[in-house]
Backbone as ProteinMPNN parsed JSONL, in Angstrom:
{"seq_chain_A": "XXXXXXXXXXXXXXXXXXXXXXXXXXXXXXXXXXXXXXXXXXXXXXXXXXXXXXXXXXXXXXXXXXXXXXXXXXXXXXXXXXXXXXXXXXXXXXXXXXXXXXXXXXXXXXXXXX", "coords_chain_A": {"N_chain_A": [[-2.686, 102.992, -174.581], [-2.871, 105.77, -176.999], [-0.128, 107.972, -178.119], [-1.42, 110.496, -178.969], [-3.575, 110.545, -177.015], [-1.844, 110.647, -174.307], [-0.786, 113.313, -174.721], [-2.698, 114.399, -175.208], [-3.926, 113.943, -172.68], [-2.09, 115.315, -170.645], [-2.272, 117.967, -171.265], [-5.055, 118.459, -170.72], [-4.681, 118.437, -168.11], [-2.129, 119.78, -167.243], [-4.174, 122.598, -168.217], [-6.253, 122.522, -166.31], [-4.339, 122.397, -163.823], [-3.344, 125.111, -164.092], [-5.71, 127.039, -164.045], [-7.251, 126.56, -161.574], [-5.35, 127.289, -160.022], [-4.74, 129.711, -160.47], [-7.067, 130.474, -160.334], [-7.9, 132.01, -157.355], [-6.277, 134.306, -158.067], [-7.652, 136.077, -159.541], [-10.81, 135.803, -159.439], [-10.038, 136.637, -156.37], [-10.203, 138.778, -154.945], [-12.305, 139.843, -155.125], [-14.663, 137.408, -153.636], [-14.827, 136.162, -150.215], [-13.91, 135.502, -147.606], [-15.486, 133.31, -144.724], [-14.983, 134.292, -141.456], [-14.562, 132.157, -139.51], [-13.92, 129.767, -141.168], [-11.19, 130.737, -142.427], [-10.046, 130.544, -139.981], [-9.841, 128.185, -139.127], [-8.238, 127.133, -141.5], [-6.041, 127.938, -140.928], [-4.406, 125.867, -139.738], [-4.313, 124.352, -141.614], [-1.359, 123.451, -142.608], [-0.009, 122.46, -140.74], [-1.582, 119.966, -140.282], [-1.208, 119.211, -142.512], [1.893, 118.375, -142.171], [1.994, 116.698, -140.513], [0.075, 114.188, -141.531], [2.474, 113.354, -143.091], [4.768, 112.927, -141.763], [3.799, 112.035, -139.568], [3.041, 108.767, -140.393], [5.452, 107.872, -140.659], [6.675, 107.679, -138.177], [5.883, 105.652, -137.3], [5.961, 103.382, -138.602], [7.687, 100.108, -139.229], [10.485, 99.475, -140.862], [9.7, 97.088, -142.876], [7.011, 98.467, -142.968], [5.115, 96.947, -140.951], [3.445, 98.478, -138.151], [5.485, 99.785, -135.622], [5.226, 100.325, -132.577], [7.086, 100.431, -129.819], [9.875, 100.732, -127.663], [12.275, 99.76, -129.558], [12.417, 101.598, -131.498], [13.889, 104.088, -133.232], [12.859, 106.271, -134.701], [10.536, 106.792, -133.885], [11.062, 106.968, -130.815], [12.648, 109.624, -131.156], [10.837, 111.587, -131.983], [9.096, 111.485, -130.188], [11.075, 112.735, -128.12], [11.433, 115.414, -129.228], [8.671, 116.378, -129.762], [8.461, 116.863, -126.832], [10.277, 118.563, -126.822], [9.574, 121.176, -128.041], [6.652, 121.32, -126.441], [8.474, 122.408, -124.668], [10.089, 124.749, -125.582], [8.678, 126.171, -127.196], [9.355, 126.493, -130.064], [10.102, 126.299, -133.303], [12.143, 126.05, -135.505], [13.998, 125.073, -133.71], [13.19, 122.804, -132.786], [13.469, 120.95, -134.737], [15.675, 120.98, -135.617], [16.705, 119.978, -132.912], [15.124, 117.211, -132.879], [16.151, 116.013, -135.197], [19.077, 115.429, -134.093], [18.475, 114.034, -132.069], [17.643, 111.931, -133.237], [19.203, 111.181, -134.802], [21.547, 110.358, -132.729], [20.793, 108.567, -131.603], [20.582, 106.401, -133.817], [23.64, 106.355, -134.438], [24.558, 105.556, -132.649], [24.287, 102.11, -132.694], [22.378, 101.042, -131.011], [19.9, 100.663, -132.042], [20.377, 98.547, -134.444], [18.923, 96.457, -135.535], [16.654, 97.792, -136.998], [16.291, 99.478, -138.095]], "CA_chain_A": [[-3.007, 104.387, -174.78], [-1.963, 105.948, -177.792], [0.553, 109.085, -177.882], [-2.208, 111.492, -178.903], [-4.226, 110.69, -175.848], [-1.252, 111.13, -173.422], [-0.485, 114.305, -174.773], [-3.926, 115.597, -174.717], [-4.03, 113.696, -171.476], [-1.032, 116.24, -170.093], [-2.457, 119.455, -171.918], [-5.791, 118.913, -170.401], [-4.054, 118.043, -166.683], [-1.784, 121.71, -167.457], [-4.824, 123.695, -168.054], [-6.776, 122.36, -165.068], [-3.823, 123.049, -162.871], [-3.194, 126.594, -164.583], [-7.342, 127.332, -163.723], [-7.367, 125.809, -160.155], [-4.027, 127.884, -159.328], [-4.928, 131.235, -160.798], [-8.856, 131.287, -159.627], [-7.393, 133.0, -156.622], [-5.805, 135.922, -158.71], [-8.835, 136.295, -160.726], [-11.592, 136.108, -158.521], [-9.95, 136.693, -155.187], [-10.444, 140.321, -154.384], [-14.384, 139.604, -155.175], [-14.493, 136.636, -152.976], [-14.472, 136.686, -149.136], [-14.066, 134.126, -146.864], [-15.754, 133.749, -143.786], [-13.835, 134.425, -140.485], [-14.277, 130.657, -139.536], [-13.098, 129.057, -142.59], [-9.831, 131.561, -142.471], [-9.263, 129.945, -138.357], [-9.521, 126.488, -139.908], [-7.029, 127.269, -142.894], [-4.426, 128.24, -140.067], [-3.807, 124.899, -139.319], [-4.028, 123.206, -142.626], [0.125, 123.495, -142.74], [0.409, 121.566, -139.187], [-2.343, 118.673, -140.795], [-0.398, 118.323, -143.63], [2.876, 117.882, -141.862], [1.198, 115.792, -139.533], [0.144, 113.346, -142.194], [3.135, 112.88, -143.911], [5.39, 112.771, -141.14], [3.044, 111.037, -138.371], [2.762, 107.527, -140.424], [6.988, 107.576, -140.594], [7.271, 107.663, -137.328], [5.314, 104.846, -136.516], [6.042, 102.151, -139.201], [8.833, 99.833, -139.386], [11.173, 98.946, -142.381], [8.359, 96.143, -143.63], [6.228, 98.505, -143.114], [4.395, 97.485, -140.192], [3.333, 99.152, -137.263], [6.36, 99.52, -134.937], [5.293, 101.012, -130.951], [8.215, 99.676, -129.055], [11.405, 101.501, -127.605], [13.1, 99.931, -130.574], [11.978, 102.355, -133.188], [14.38, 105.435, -133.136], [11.767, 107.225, -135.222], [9.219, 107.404, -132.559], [11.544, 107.99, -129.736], [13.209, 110.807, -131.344], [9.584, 111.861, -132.388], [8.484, 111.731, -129.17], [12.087, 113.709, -127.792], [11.15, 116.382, -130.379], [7.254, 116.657, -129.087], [8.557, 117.377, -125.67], [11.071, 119.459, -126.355], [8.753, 121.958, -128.606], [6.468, 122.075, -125.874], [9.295, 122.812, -123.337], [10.67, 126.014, -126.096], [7.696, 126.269, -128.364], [10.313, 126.999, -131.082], [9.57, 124.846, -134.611], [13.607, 125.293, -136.52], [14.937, 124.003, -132.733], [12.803, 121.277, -132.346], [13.722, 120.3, -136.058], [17.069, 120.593, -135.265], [16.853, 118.562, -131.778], [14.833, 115.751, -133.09], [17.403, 114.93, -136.074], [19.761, 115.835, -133.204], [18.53, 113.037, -131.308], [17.049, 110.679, -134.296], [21.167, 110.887, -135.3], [22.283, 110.047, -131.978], [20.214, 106.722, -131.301], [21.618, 106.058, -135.425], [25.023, 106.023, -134.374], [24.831, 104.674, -131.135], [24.122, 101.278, -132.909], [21.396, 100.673, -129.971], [18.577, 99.918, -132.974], [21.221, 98.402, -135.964], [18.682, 95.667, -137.387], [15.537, 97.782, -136.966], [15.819, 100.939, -139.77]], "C_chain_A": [[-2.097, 104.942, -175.872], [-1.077, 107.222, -177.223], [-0.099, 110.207, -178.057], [-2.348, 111.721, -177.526], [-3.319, 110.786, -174.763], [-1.082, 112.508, -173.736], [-1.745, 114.973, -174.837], [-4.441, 115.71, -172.994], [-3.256, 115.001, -170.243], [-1.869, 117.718, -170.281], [-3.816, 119.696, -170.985], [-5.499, 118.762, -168.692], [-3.666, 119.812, -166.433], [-3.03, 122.734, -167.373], [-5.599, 123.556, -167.095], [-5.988, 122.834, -163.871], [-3.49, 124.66, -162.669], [-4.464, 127.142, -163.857], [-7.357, 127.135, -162.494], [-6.306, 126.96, -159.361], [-4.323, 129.525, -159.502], [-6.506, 131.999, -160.583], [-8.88, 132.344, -158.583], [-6.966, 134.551, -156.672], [-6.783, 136.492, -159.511], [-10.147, 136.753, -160.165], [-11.372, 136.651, -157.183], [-10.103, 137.959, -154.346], [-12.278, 140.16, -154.097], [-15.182, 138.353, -153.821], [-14.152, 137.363, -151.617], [-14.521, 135.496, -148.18], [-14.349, 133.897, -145.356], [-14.41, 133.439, -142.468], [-13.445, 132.956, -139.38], [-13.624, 129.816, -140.007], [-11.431, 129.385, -142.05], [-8.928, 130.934, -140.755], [-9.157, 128.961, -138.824], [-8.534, 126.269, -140.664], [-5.609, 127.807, -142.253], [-3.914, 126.831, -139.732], [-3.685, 123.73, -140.09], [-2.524, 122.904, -142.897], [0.361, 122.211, -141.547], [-0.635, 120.022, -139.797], [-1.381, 118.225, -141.523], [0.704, 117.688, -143.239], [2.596, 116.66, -141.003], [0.962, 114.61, -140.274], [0.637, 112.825, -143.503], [4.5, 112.034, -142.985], [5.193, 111.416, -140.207], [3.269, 109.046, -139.226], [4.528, 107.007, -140.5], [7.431, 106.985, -139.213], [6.919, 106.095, -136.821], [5.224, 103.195, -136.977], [7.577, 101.849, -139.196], [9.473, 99.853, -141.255], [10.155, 98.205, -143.326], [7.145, 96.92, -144.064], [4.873, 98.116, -142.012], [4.649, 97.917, -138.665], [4.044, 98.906, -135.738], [5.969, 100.571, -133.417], [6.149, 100.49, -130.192], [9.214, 100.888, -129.127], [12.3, 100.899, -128.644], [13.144, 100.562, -131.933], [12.783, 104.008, -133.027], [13.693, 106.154, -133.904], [11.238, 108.408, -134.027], [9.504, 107.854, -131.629], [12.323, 109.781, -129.692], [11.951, 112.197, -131.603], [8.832, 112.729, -130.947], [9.537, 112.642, -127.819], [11.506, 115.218, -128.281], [9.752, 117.256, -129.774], [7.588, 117.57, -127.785], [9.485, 118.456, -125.657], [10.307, 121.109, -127.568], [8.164, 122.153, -127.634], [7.21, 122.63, -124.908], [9.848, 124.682, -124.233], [10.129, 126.599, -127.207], [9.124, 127.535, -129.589], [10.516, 125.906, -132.181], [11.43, 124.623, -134.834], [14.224, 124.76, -134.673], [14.787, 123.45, -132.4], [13.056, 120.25, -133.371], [14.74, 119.642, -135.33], [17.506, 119.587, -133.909], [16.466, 117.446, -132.185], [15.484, 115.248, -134.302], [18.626, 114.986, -135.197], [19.387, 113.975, -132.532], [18.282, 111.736, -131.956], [18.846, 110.216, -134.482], [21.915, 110.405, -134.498], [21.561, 108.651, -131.563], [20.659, 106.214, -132.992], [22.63, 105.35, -135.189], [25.179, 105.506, -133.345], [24.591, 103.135, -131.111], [23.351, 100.452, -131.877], [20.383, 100.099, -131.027], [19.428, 99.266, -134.483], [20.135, 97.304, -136.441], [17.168, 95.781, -137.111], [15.246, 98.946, -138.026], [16.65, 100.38, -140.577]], "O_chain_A": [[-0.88, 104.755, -175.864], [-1.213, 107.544, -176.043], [0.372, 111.161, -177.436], [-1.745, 112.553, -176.847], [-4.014, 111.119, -173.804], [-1.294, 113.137, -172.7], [-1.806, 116.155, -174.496], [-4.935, 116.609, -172.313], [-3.827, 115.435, -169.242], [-2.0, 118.467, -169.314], [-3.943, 120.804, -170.463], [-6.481, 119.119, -168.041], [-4.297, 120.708, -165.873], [-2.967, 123.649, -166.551], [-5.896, 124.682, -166.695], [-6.529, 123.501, -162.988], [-3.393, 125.296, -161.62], [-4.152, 127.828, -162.883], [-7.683, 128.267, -162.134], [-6.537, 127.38, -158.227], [-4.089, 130.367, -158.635], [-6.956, 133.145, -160.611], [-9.581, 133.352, -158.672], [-7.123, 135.514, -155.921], [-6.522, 137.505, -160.159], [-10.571, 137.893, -160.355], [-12.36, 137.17, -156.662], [-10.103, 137.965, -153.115], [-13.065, 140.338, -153.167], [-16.219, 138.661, -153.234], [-13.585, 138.448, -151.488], [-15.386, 134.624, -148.264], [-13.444, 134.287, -144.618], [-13.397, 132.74, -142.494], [-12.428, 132.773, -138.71], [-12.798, 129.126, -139.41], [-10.674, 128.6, -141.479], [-7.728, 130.91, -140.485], [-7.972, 128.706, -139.042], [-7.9, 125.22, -140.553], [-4.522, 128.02, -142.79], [-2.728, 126.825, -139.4], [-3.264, 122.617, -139.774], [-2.425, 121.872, -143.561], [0.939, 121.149, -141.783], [-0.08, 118.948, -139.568], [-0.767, 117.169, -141.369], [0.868, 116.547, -143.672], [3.309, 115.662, -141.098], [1.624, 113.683, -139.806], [0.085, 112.279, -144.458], [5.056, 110.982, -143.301], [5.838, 110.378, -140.062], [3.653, 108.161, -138.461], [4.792, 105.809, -140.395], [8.267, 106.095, -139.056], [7.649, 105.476, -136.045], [4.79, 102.215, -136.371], [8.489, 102.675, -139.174], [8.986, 100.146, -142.347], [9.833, 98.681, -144.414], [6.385, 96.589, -144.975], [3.813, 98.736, -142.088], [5.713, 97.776, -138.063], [3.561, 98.189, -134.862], [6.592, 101.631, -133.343], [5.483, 99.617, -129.637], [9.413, 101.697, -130.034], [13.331, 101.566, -128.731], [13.653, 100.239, -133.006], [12.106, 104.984, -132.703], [14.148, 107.275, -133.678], [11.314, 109.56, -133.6], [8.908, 108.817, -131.145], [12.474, 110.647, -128.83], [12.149, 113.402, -131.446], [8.341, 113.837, -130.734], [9.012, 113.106, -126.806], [11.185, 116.043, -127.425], [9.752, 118.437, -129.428], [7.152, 118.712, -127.636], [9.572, 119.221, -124.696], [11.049, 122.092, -127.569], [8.581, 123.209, -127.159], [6.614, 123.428, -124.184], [9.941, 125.678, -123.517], [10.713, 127.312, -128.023], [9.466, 128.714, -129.687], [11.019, 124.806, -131.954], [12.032, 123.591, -134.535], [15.058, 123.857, -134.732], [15.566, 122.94, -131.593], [12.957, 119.039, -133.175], [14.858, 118.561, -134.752], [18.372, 118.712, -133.895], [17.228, 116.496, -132.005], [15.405, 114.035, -134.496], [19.502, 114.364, -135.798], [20.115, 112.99, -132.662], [18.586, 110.652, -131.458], [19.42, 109.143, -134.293], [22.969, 109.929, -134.92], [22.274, 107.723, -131.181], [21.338, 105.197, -132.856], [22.789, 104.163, -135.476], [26.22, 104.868, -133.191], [24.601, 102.579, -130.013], [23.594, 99.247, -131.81], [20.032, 98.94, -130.808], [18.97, 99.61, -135.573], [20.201, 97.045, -137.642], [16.408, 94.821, -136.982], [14.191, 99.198, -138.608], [16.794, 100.82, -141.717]]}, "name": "protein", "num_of_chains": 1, "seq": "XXXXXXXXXXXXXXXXXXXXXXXXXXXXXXXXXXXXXXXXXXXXXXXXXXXXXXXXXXXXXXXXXXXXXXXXXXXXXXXXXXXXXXXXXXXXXXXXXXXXXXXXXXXXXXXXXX"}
């Protein structure tokens, strides 16, 4: 690829993301979105985290698919789960499940599995 075509490659990438990002401010007053859609789009935040997070928990080092009490991921994962629904509270379930991910860490209980 020459150096033109990356740089037109970039320029025409920029103005697609510029257009895509600012349709909202442009059209969005005119636009309306039904009251369905808008319940659906409440929980696109919790998907996303969901599938970035969810496949961490569940693979090993190699890469594959680790379900066993030796995966401090998943148990801290699954600490974390329970203790959200026990105080439906998101920053103190953060904070418990690196709380507890940190304490199976150092407790050299899993040393030749992360």
């Amino acid at each position: 690829m020459a150096d033109w075509e990356i740089w037109v490659v970039i320029g025409v990438l920029g103005v697609a993301t510029a257009l895509t990002r600012s349709a909202f401010w442009v059209v969005g007053h005119r636009v309306t979105i039904p009251p369905r859609v808008q319940a659906m789009l409440r929980y696109a935040p919790t998907c996303a985290l969901a599938a970035v997070i969810g496949p961490d928990l569940v693979l090993g080092p190699g890469g594959e698919v680790l379900l066993t009490p030796a995966n401090p991921k998943l148990l801290a994962g699954i600490a974390a789960l329970g203790f959200y629904l026990w105080r439906r509270n998101m920053l103190q379930t953060i904070v418990f499940g690196m709380l507890v991910f940190t304490l199976l860490r150092v407790s050299h209980v899993f040393e030749n599995t992360l």
